[in-house]
PADREN-174901 format. One record per residue (C-alpha): y, x, z; residue in three letters; residue number from 1. Coordinates in steps of 0.25 Angstrom, whole numbers. Layout:
<vofi y="Y" x="X" z="Z" type="Ala" seq="NUM"/>
...
This chain:
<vofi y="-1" x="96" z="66" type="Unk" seq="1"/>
<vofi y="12" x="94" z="73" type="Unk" seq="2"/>
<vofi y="21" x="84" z="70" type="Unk" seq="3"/>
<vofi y="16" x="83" z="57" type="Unk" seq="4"/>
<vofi y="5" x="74" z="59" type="Unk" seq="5"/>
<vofi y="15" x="64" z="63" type="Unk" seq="6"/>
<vofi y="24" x="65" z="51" type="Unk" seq="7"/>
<vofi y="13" x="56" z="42" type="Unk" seq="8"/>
<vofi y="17" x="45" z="51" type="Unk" seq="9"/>
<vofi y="32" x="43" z="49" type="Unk" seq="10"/>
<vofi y="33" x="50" z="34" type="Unk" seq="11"/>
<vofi y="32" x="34" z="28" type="Unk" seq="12"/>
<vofi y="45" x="32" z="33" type="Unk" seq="13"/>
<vofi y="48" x="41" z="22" type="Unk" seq="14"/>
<vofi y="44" x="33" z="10" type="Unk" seq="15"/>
<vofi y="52" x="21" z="16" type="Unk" seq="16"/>
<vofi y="64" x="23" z="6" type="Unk" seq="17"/>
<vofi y="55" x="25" z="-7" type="Unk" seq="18"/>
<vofi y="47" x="12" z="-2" type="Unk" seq="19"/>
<vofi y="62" x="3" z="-2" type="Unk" seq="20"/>
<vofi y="67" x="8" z="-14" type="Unk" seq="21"/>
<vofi y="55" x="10" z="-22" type="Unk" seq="22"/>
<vofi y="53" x="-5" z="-24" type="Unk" seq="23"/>
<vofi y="64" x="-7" z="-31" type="Unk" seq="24"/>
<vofi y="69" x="6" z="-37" type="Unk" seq="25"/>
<vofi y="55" x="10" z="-42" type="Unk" seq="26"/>
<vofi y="45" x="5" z="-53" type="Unk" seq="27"/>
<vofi y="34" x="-4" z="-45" type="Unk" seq="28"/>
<vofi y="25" x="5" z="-51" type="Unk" seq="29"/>
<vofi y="29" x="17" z="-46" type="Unk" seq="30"/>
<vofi y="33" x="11" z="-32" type="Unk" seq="31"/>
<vofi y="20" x="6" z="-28" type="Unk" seq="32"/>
<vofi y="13" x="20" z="-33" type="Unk" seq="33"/>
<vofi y="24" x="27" z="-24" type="Unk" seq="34"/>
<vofi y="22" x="20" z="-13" type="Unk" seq="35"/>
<vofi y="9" x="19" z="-14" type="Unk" seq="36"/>
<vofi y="7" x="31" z="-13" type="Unk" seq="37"/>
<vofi y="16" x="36" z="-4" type="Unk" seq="38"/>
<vofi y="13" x="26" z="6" type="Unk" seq="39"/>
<vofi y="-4" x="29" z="4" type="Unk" seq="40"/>
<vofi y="0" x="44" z="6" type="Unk" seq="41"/>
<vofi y="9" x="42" z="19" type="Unk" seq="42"/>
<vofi y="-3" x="33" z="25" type="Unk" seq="43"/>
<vofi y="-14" x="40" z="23" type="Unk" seq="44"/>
<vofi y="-6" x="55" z="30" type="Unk" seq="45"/>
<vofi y="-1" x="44" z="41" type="Unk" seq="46"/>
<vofi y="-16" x="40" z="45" type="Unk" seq="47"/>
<vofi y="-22" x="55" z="42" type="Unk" seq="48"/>
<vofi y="-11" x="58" z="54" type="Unk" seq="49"/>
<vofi y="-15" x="47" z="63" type="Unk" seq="50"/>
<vofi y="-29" x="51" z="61" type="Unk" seq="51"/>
<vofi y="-24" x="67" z="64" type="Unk" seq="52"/>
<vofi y="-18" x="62" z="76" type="Unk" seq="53"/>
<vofi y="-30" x="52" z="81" type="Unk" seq="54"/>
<vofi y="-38" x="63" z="81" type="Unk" seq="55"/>
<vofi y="-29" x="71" z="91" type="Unk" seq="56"/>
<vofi y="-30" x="57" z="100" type="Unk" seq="57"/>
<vofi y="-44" x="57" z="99" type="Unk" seq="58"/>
<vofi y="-47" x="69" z="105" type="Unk" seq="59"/>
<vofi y="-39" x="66" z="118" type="Unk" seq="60"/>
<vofi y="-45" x="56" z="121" type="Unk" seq="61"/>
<vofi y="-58" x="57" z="129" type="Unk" seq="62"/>
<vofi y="-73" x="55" z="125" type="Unk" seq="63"/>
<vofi y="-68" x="55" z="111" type="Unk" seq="64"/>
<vofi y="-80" x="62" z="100" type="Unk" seq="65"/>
<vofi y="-71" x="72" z="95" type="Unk" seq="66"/>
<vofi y="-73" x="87" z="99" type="Unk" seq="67"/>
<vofi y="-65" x="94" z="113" type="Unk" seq="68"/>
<vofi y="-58" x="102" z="105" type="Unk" seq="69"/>
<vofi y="-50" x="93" z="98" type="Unk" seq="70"/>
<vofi y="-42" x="89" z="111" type="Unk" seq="71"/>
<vofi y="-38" x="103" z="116" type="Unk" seq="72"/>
<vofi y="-23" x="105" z="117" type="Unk" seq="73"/>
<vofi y="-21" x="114" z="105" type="Unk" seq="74"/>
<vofi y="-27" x="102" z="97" type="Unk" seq="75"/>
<vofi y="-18" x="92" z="104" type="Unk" seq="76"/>
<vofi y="-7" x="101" z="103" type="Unk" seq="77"/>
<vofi y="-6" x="98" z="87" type="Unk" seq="78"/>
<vofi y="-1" x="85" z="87" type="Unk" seq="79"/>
<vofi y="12" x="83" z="96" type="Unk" seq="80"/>
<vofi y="13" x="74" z="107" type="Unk" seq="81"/>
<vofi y="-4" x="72" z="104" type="Unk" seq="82"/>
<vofi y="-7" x="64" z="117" type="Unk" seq="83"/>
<vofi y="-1" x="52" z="111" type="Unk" seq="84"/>
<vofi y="-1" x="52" z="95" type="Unk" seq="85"/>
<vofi y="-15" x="57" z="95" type="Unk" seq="86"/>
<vofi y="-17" x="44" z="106" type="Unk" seq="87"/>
<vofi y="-9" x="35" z="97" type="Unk" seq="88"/>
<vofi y="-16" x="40" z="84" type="Unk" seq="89"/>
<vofi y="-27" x="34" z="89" type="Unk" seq="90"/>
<vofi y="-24" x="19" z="87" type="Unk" seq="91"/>
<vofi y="-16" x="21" z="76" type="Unk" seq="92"/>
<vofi y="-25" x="26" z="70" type="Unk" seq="93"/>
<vofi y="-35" x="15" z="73" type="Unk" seq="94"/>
<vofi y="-24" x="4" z="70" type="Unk" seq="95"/>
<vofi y="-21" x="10" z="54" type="Unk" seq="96"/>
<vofi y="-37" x="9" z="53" type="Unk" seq="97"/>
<vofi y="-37" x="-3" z="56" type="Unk" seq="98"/>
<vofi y="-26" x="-9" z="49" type="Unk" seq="99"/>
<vofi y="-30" x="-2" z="36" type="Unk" seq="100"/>
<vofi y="-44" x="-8" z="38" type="Unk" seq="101"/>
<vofi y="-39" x="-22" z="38" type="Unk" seq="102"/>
<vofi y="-31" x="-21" z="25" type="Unk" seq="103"/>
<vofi y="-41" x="-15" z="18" type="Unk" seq="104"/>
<vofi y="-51" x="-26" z="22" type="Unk" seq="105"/>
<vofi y="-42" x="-38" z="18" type="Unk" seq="106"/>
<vofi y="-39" x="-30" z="5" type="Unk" seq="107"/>
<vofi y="-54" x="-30" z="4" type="Unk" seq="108"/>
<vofi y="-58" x="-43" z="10" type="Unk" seq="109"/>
<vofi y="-47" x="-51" z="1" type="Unk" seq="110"/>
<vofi y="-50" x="-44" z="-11" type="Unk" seq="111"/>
<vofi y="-66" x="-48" z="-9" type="Unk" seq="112"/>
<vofi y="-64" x="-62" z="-6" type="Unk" seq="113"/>
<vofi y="-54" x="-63" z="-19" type="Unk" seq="114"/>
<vofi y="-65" x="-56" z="-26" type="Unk" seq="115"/>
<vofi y="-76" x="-66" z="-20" type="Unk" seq="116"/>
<vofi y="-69" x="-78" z="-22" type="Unk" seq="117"/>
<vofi y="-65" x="-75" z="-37" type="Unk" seq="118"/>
<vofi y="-80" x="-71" z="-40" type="Unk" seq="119"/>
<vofi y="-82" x="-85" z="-46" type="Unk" seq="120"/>
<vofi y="-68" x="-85" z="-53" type="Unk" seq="121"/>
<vofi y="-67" x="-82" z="-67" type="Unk" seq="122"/>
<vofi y="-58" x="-70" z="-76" type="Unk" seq="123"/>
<vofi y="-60" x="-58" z="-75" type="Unk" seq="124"/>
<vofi y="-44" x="-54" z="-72" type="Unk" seq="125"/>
<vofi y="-39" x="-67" z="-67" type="Unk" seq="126"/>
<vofi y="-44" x="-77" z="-57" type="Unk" seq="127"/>
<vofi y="-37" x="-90" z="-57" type="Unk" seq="128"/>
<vofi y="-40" x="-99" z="-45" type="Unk" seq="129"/>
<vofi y="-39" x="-115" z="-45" type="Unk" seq="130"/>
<vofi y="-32" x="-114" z="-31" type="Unk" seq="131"/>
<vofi y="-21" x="-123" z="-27" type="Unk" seq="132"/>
<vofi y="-13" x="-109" z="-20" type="Unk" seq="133"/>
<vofi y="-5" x="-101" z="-30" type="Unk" seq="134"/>
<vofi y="-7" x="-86" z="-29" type="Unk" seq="135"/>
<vofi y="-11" x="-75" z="-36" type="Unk" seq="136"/>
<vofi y="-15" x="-60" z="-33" type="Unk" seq="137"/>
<vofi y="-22" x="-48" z="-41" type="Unk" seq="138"/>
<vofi y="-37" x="-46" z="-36" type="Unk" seq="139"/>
<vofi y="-42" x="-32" z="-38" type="Unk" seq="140"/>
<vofi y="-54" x="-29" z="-44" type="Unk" seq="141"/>
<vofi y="-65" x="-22" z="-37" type="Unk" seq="142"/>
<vofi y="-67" x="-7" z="-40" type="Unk" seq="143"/>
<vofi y="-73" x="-3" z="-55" type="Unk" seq="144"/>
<vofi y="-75" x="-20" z="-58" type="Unk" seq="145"/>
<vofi y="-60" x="-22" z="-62" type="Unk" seq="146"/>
<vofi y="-46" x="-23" z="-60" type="Unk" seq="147"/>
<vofi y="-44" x="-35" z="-51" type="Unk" seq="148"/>
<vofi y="-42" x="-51" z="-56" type="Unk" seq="149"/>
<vofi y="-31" x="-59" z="-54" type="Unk" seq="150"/>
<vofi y="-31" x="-72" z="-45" type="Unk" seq="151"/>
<vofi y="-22" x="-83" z="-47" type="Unk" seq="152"/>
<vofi y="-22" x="-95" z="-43" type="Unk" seq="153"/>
<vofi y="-21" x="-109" z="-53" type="Unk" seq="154"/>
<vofi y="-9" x="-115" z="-43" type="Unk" seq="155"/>
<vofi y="-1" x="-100" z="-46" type="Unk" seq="156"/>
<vofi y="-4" x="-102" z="-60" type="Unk" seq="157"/>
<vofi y="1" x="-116" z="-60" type="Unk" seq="158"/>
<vofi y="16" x="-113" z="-55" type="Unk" seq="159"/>
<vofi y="16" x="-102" z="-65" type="Unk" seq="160"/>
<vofi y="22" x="-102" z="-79" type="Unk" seq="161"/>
<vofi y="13" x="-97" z="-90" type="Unk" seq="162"/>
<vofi y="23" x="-86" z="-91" type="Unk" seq="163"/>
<vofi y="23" x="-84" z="-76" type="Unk" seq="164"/>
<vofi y="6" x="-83" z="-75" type="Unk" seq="165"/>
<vofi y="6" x="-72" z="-85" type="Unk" seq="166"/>
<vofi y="16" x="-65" z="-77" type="Unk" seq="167"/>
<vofi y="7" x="-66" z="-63" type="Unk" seq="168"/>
<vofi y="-4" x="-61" z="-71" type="Unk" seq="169"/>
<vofi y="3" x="-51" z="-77" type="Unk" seq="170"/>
<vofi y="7" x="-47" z="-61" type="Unk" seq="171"/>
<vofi y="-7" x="-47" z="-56" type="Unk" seq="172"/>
<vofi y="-12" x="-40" z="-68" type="Unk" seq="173"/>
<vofi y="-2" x="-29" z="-64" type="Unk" seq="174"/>
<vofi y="-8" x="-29" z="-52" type="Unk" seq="175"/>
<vofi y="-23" x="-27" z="-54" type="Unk" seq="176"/>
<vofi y="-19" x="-16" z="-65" type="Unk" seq="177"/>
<vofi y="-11" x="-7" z="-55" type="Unk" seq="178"/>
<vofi y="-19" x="-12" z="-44" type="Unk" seq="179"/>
<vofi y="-8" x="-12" z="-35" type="Unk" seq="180"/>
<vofi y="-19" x="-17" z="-23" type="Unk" seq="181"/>
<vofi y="-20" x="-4" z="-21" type="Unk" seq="182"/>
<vofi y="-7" x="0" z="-20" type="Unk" seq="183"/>
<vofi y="-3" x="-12" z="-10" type="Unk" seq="184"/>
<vofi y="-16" x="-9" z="-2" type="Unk" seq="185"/>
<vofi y="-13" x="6" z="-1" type="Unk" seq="186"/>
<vofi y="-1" x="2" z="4" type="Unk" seq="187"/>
<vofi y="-6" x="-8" z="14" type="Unk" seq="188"/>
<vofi y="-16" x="3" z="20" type="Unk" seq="189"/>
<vofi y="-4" x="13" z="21" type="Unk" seq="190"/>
<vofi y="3" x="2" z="29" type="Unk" seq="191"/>
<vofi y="-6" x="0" z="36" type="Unk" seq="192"/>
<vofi y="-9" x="15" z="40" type="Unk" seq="193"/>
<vofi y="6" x="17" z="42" type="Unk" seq="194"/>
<vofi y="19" x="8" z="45" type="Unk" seq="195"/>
<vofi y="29" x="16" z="40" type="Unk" seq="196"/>
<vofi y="21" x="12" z="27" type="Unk" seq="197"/>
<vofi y="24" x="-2" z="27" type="Unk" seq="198"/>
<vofi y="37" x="-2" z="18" type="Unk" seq="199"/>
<vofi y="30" x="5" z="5" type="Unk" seq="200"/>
<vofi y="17" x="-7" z="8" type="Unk" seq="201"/>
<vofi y="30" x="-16" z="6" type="Unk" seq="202"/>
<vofi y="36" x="-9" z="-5" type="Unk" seq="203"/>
<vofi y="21" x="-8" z="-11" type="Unk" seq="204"/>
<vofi y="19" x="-23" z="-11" type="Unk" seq="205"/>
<vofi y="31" x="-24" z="-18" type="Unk" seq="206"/>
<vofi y="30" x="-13" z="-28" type="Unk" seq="207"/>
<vofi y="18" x="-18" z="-32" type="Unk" seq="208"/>
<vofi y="20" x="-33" z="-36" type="Unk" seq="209"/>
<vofi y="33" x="-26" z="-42" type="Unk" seq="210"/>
<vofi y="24" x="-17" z="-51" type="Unk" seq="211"/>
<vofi y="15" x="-30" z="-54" type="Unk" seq="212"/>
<vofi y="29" x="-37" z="-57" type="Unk" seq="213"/>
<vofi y="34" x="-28" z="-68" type="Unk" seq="214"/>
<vofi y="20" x="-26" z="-76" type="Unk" seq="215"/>
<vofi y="21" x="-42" z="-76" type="Unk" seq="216"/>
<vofi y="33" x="-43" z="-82" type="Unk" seq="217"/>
<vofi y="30" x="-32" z="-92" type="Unk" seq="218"/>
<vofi y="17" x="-38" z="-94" type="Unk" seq="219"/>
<vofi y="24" x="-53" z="-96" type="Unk" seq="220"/>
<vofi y="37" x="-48" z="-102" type="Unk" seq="221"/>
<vofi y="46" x="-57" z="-94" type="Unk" seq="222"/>
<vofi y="50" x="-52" z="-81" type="Unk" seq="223"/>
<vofi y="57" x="-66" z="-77" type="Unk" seq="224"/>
<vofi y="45" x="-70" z="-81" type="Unk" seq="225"/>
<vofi y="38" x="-63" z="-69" type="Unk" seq="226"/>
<vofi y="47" x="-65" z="-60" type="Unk" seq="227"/>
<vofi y="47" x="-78" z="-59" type="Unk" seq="228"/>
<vofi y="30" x="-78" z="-57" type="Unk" seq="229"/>
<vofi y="32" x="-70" z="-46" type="Unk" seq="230"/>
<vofi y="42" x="-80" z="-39" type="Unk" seq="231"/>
<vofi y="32" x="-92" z="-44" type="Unk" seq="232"/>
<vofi y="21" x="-87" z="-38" type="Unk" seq="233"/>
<vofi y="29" x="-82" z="-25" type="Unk" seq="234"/>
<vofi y="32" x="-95" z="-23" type="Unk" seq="235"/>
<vofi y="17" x="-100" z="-25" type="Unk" seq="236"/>
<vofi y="8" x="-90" z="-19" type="Unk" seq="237"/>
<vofi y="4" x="-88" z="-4" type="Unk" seq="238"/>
<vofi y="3" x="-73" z="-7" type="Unk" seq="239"/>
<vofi y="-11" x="-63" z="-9" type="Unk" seq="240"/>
<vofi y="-22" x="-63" z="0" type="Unk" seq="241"/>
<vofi y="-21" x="-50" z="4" type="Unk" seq="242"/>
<vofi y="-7" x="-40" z="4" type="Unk" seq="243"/>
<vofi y="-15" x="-30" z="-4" type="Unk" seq="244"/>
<vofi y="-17" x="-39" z="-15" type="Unk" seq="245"/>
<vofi y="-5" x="-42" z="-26" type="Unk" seq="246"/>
<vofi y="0" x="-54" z="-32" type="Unk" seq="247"/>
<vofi y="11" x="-59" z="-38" type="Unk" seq="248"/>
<vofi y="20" x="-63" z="-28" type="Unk" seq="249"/>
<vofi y="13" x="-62" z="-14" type="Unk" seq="250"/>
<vofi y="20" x="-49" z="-10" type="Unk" seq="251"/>
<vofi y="33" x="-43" z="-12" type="Unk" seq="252"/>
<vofi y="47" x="-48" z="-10" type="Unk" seq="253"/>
<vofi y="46" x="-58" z="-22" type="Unk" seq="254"/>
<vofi y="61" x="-60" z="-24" type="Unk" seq="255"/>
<vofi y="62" x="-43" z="-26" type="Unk" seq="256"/>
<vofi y="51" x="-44" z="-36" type="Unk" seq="257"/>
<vofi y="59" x="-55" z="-44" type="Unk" seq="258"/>
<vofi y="71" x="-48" z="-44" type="Unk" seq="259"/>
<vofi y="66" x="-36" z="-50" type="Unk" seq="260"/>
<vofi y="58" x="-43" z="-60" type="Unk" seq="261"/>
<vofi y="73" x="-50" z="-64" type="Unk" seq="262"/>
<vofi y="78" x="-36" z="-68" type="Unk" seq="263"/>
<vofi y="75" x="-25" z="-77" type="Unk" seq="264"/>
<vofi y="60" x="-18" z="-75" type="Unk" seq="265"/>
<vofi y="59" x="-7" z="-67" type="Unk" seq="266"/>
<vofi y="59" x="7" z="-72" type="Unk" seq="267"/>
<vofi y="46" x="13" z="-72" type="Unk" seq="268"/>
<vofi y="47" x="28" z="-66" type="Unk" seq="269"/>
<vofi y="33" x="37" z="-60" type="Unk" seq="270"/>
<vofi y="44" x="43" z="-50" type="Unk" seq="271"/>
<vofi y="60" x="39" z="-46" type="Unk" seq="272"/>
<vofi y="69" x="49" z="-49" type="Unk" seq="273"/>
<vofi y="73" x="60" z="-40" type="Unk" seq="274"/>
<vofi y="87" x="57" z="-35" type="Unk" seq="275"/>
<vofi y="87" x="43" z="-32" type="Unk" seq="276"/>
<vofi y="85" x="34" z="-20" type="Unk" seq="277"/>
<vofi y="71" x="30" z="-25" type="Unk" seq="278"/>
<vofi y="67" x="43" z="-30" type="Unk" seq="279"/>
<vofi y="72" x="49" z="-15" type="Unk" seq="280"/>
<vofi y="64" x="39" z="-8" type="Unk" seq="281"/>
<vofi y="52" x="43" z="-17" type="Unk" seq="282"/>
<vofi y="52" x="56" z="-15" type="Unk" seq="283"/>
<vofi y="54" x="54" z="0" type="Unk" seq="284"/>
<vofi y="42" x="44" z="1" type="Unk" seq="285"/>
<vofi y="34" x="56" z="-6" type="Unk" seq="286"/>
<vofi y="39" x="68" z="2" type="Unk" seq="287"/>
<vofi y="36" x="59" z="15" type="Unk" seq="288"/>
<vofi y="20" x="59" z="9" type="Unk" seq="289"/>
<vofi y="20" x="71" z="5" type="Unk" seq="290"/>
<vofi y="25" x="76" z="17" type="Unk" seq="291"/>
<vofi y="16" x="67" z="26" type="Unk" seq="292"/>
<vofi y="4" x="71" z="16" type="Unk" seq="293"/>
<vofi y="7" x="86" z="20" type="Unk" seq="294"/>
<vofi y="9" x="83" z="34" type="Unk" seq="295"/>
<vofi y="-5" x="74" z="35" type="Unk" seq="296"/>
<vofi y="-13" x="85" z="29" type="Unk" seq="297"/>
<vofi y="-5" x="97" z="38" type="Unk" seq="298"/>
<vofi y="-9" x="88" z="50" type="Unk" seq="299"/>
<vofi y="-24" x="86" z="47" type="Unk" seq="300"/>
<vofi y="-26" x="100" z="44" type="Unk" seq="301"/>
<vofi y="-19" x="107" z="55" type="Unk" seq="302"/>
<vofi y="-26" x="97" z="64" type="Unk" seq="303"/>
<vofi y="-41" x="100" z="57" type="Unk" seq="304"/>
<vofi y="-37" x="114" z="59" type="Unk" seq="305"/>
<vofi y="-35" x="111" z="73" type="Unk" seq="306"/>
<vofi y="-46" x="104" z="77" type="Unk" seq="307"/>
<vofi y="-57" x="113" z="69" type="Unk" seq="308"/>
<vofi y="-51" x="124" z="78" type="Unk" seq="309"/>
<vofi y="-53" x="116" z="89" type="Unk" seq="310"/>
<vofi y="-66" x="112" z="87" type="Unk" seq="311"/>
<vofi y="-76" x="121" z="93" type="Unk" seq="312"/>
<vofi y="-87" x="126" z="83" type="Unk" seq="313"/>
């Protein structure tokens, strides 16, 4: 294993560059798909070394149910300096669980309340609430019965200009169509699993309300148009129940996503090119997950291989 186990770890810092430019030199489409996926990649290699490394941890540690042979020294001797990352793994370990535990039951406890609430609210695709707090946010849909509705709110609607509503449910419609709660949960639990991650969470907040943006103003026509419902409606709503959920202007810096809607659309490119800042830091972000993916994989085999040997028949 060597030092290779450790190299999941620290490898986000190499997508750092690609999540700072990608938010303004690339199409929000293929910024949040990039991210994404580099930032699930990193994550999930990150946790399988922590995992490679508890295990080492475990063994030393007296009582435990795992067999003798997996604390000899040739065994040890895999990871360097194993006394204390395999000690260290240990609550690390304990403390990504955890946290990815507890987003994923407020993304599920929100989403069931909404769902529960609404069950006596008519539409199908929209749900439009007399409440006297303006907000609105796209509700997904459970598995195989839809794509999600829309909940608005009468005070949101009243502080909008008829122009300005069809632009909001241009927004969440786009939201519910390229169900971007996935994408801004995905990047949550990657957060959570590691720090180093946090910048493309950020950049995927923003990426996303970005790509809703732009199909809005396709949708609608008038990209003023839908700049201004987004400053409307920053202005009126509190925000989304839950971070995982999207809405109109509850997340991302809203004076960015104003600004952008003000000049030309973006251009919609699957990759950046080769030889420029973006394309760099692209490519970078995607050498760093290939390498940590290789580096994951090398570790977990060379320490099976290991502790079979071990491991006495």
């Amino acid at each position: 294993m060597g030092l290779f186990v450790f190299l999941p770890l620290v490898l986000p810092l190499s997508a750092w560059p690609v999540a700072r430019l990608a938010e303004t030199r690339l199409h929000p489409r293929t910024a949040t798909r990039l991210l994404t996926a580099v930032a699930v990649v990193m994550a999930v290699c990150s946790t399988l070394c922590l995992a490679l490394l508890m295990v080492v941890g475990t063994a030393q540690l007296p009582g435990n149910p795992l067999p003798d042979g997996w604390s000899d020294p040739e065994v040890r001797a895999a990871v360097p300096h194993d006394e204390v990352a395999g000690r260290l793994a240990i609550p690390a370990l304990a403390v990504v669980a955890v946290a990815c535990a507890r987003t994923l039951w407020r993304h599920r406890s929100v989403t069931r309340r909404a769902r529960r609430a609404l069950a006596g609210v008519r539409g199908p695709a929209v749900a439009v609430l007399p409440d006297s707090t303006p907000y609105a946010y796209a509700l997904p849909g459970v598995r195989g019965r839809g794509r999600g509705r829309i909940v608005v709110t009468t005070a949101l609607l009243a502080g909008l200009a008829p122009a300005e509503r069809r632009a909001l449910f241009a927004h969440e419609r786009a939201h519910l169509s390229a169900r971007h709660h996935r994408h801004l949960l995905a990047a949550h639990l990657a957060a959570r699993a590691n720090p180093f991650l946090r910048p493309l969470r950020t950049a995927v907040v923003y990426t996303a309300e970005r790509w809703a943006d732009e199909e809005a103003a396709r949708v609608v026509g008038d990209r003023r148009t839908v700049a201004r419902a987004i400053g409307k409606a920053a202005l009126l709503s509190p925000g989304t129940p839950a971070p995982t959920l999207a809405a109109l202007a509850a997340t991302g810096p809203v004076p960015r996503r104003v600004a952008a809607l003000l000049g030309p659309a973006p251009v919609a490119r699957p990759w950046p090119p080769a030889f420029t800042a973006v394309g760099l830091a692209a490519w970078g972000a995607a050498a760093g997950a290939l390498v940590s993916a290789m580096s994951s994989a090398n570790s977990a085999v060379s320490l099976f291989l290991i502790l079979h040997a071990a491991t006495p028949l």
